[in-house]
C-alpha positions as CSV (number, residue, x, y, z in Angstrom):
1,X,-49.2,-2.2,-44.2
2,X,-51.4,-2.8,-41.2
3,X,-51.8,-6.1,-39.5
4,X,-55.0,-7.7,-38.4
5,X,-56.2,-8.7,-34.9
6,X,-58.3,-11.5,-33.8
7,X,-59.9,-11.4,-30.5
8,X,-57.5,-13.9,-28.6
9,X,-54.7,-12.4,-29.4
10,X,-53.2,-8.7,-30.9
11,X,-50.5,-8.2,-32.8
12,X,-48.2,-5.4,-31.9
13,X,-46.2,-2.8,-34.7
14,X,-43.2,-4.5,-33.7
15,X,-45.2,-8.0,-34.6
16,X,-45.1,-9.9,-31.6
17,X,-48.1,-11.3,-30.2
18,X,-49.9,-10.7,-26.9
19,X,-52.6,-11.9,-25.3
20,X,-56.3,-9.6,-25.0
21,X,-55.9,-7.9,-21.4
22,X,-58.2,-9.8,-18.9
23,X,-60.6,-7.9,-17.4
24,X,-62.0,-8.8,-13.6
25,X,-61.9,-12.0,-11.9
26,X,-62.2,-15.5,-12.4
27,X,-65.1,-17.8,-10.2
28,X,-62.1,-19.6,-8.8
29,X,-60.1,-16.9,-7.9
30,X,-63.4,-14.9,-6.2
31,X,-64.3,-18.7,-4.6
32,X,-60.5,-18.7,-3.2
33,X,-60.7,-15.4,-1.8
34,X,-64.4,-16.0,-0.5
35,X,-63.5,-19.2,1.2
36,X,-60.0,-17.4,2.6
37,X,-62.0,-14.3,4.6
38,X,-64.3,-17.0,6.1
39,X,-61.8,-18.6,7.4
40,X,-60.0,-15.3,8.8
41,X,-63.9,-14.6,10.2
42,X,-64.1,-18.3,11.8
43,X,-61.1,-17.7,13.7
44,X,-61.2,-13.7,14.9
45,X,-64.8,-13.3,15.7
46,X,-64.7,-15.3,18.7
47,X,-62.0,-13.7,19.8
48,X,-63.6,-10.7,19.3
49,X,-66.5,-11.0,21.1
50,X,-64.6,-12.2,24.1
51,X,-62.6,-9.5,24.0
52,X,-65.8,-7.2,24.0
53,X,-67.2,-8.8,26.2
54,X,-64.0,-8.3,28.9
55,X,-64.3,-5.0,27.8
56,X,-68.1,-4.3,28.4
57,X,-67.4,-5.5,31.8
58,X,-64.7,-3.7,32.9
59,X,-66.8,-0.7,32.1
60,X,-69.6,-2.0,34.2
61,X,-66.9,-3.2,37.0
62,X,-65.0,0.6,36.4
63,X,-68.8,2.1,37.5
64,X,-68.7,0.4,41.3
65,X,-64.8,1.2,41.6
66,X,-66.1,5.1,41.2
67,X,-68.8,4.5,43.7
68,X,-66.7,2.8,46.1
69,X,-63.9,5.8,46.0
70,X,-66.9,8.1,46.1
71,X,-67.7,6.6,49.7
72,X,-64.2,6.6,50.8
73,X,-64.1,10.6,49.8
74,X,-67.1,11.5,51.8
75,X,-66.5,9.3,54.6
76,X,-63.2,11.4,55.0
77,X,-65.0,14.6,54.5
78,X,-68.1,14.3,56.3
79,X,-65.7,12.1,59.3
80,X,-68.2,9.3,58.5
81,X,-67.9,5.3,58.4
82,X,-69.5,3.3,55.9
83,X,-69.6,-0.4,55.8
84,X,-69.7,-2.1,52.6
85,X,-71.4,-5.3,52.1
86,X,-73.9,-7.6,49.6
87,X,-77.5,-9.3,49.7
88,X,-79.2,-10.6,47.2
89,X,-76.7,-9.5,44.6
90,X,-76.4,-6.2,45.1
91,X,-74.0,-4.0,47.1
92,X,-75.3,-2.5,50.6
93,X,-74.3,0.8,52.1
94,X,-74.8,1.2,56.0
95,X,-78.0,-1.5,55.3
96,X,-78.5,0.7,52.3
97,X,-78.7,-1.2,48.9
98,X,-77.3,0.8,45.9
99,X,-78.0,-1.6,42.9
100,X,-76.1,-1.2,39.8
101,X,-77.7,-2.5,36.6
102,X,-76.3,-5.5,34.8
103,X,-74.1,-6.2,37.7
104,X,-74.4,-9.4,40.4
105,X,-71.9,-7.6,43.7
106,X,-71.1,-10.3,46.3
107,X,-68.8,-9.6,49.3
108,X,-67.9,-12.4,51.3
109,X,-66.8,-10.3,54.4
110,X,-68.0,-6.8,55.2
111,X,-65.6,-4.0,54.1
112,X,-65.2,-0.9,56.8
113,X,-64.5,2.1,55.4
114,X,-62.8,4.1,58.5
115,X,-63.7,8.1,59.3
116,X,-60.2,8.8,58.1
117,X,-60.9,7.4,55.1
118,X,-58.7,3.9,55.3
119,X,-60.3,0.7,55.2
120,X,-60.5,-2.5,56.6
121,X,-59.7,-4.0,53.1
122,X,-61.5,-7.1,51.2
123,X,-62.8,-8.1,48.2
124,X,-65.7,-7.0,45.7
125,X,-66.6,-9.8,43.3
126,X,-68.5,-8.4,40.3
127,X,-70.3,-10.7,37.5
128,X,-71.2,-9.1,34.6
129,X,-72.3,-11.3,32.2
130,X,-69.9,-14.5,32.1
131,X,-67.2,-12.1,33.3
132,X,-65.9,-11.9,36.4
133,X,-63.8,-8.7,37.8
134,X,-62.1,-8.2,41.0
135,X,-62.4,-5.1,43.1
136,X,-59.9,-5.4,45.4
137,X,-59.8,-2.7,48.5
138,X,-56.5,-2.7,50.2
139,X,-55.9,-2.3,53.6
140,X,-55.0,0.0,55.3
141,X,-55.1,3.3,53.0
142,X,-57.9,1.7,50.6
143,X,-56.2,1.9,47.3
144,X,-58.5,0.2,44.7
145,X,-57.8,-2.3,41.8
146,X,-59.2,-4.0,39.3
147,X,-58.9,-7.9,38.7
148,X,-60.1,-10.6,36.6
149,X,-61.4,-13.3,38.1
150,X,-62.2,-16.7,37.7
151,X,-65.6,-18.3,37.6
Protein backbone atom coordinates (compact mmCIF):
# COMPACT_ATOMS: atom_id res chain seq x y z
CA UNK A 1 0.00 0.00 0.00
CA UNK A 2 1.43 3.37 -0.99
CA UNK A 3 0.92 6.48 1.10
CA UNK A 4 0.07 9.89 -0.28
CA UNK A 5 1.97 13.11 -0.11
CA UNK A 6 0.78 16.62 0.12
CA UNK A 7 3.01 19.35 -0.73
CA UNK A 8 3.91 20.57 2.95
CA UNK A 9 4.91 17.65 4.02
CA UNK A 10 6.09 13.83 2.63
CA UNK A 11 5.58 10.82 4.17
CA UNK A 12 8.43 8.49 4.36
CA UNK A 13 8.14 4.18 3.92
CA UNK A 14 8.89 4.04 7.33
CA UNK A 15 5.81 6.71 7.96
CA UNK A 16 7.26 9.41 9.56
CA UNK A 17 6.73 12.80 8.32
CA UNK A 18 9.17 15.41 7.00
CA UNK A 19 9.04 18.55 5.82
CA UNK A 20 9.46 19.49 1.63
CA UNK A 21 13.28 20.45 1.30
CA UNK A 22 13.63 24.24 1.06
CA UNK A 23 15.11 25.47 -1.79
CA UNK A 24 17.25 28.98 -1.80
CA UNK A 25 17.03 31.79 0.49
CA UNK A 26 14.73 33.65 2.35
CA UNK A 27 14.38 37.95 1.89
CA UNK A 28 15.45 38.09 5.48
CA UNK A 29 18.26 35.93 5.39
CA UNK A 30 19.66 37.58 1.87
CA UNK A 31 18.67 41.26 3.80
CA UNK A 32 20.91 39.93 6.86
CA UNK A 33 23.70 38.92 4.80
CA UNK A 34 23.36 42.13 2.46
CA UNK A 35 23.33 44.47 5.42
CA UNK A 36 26.38 42.30 7.15
CA UNK A 37 29.06 42.74 3.91
CA UNK A 38 28.16 46.48 4.03
CA UNK A 39 29.05 46.79 7.09
CA UNK A 40 32.46 44.71 6.61
CA UNK A 41 32.86 47.28 3.36
CA UNK A 42 32.09 50.46 5.74
CA UNK A 43 34.85 49.53 7.88
CA UNK A 44 37.84 48.00 5.39
CA UNK A 45 37.63 50.29 2.49
CA UNK A 46 38.97 53.12 4.22
CA UNK A 47 41.51 51.27 5.48
CA UNK A 48 42.24 50.15 2.28
CA UNK A 49 42.67 53.04 0.43
CA UNK A 50 44.98 54.46 3.02
CA UNK A 51 46.92 51.67 2.89
CA UNK A 52 47.18 52.11 -1.03
CA UNK A 53 47.73 55.18 -0.85
CA UNK A 54 51.06 54.64 1.67
CA UNK A 55 51.80 52.29 -0.81
CA UNK A 56 51.49 54.33 -4.09
CA UNK A 57 53.79 56.66 -2.30
CA UNK A 58 56.44 54.70 -1.29
CA UNK A 59 56.69 53.68 -4.80
CA UNK A 60 56.94 57.26 -5.91
CA UNK A 61 59.33 58.06 -2.74
CA UNK A 62 61.41 54.50 -3.77
CA UNK A 63 61.94 56.43 -7.51
CA UNK A 64 64.17 59.55 -5.85
CA UNK A 65 65.97 57.00 -3.33
CA UNK A 66 67.27 55.27 -6.87
CA UNK A 67 68.20 58.61 -8.20
CA UNK A 68 69.87 59.81 -5.26
CA UNK A 69 72.08 56.41 -5.01
CA UNK A 70 72.53 56.79 -8.70
CA UNK A 71 74.40 60.26 -7.96
CA UNK A 72 76.32 58.91 -5.07
CA UNK A 73 77.60 55.98 -7.60
CA UNK A 74 78.74 58.31 -10.28
CA UNK A 75 80.07 60.90 -8.04
CA UNK A 76 82.46 58.07 -6.79
CA UNK A 77 83.19 56.91 -10.32
CA UNK A 78 83.59 59.86 -12.26
CA UNK A 79 85.56 61.59 -8.61
CA UNK A 80 82.69 64.07 -8.92
CA UNK A 81 80.66 66.21 -6.17
CA UNK A 82 77.12 66.81 -6.46
CA UNK A 83 75.08 69.01 -4.22
CA UNK A 84 71.62 68.17 -3.60
CA UNK A 85 69.03 70.64 -2.97
CA UNK A 86 65.10 71.96 -3.77
CA UNK A 87 63.26 75.07 -5.40
CA UNK A 88 60.03 75.37 -6.27
CA UNK A 89 59.25 71.71 -5.31
CA UNK A 90 61.44 69.98 -7.15
CA UNK A 91 64.93 68.43 -6.45
CA UNK A 92 68.14 70.38 -7.95
CA UNK A 93 71.35 68.82 -9.01
CA UNK A 94 74.53 71.10 -9.22
CA UNK A 95 71.65 74.08 -10.04
CA UNK A 96 70.25 71.38 -12.17
CA UNK A 97 66.49 70.60 -11.63
CA UNK A 98 65.49 66.85 -12.08
CA UNK A 99 61.62 66.89 -11.54
CA UNK A 100 59.98 63.78 -10.70
CA UNK A 101 56.15 63.61 -11.56
CA UNK A 102 53.66 63.48 -8.83
CA UNK A 103 56.20 64.28 -6.27
CA UNK A 104 56.68 67.90 -4.22
CA UNK A 105 60.93 67.42 -3.01
CA UNK A 106 61.87 70.01 -0.30
CA UNK A 107 65.30 69.99 1.31
CA UNK A 108 65.69 72.35 4.04
CA UNK A 109 69.61 72.26 3.92
CA UNK A 110 71.71 71.45 0.95
CA UNK A 111 73.07 67.75 0.91
CA UNK A 112 76.92 67.31 -0.37
CA UNK A 113 77.52 64.38 -1.96
CA UNK A 114 81.56 64.07 -1.51
CA UNK A 115 84.09 62.72 -4.55
CA UNK A 116 84.48 59.63 -2.46
CA UNK A 117 81.14 59.08 -2.58
CA UNK A 118 80.12 59.92 1.37
CA UNK A 119 77.89 62.72 2.19
CA UNK A 120 77.31 65.52 4.19
CA UNK A 121 73.95 63.84 5.26
CA UNK A 122 70.29 65.51 5.65
CA UNK A 123 66.96 65.07 4.86
CA UNK A 124 64.64 64.69 1.64
CA UNK A 125 61.00 65.44 2.41
CA UNK A 126 58.82 63.93 -0.33
CA UNK A 127 54.86 64.64 -0.59
CA UNK A 128 53.11 62.57 -2.64
CA UNK A 129 49.66 63.08 -2.43
CA UNK A 130 48.67 63.44 1.40
CA UNK A 131 51.67 61.24 2.20
CA UNK A 132 54.64 62.21 3.40
CA UNK A 133 58.06 59.97 3.12
CA UNK A 134 61.36 60.56 4.54
CA UNK A 135 64.56 60.23 2.65
CA UNK A 136 66.94 60.27 5.04
CA UNK A 137 70.92 60.46 3.78
CA UNK A 138 73.22 59.62 6.58
CA UNK A 139 76.34 60.98 7.25
CA UNK A 140 79.15 60.15 6.63
CA UNK A 141 79.01 56.95 4.27
CA UNK A 142 75.48 58.08 2.77
CA UNK A 143 73.40 55.07 3.54
CA UNK A 144 69.74 55.80 2.47
CA UNK A 145 66.35 55.15 4.29
CA UNK A 146 63.03 55.48 4.00
CA UNK A 147 60.64 57.20 6.55
CA UNK A 148 57.16 58.23 7.11
CA UNK A 149 56.59 61.48 7.94
CA UNK A 150 54.31 63.63 9.41
CA UNK A 151 52.30 66.42 7.81
Amino acid sequence: MQQKTSKSTRVSDTGLNYMWEKKGFTVVELLIVIILMGMILTVTLPVSYGMYATYNASLRAQEVMAYVSGLRRDAFLYSERKVLSSQDGNMTVDGEKKIFKEINVHISEPIIIFRNGTSSGGVIALNVGDVVQNLVIKSPLGDLSLERGEI
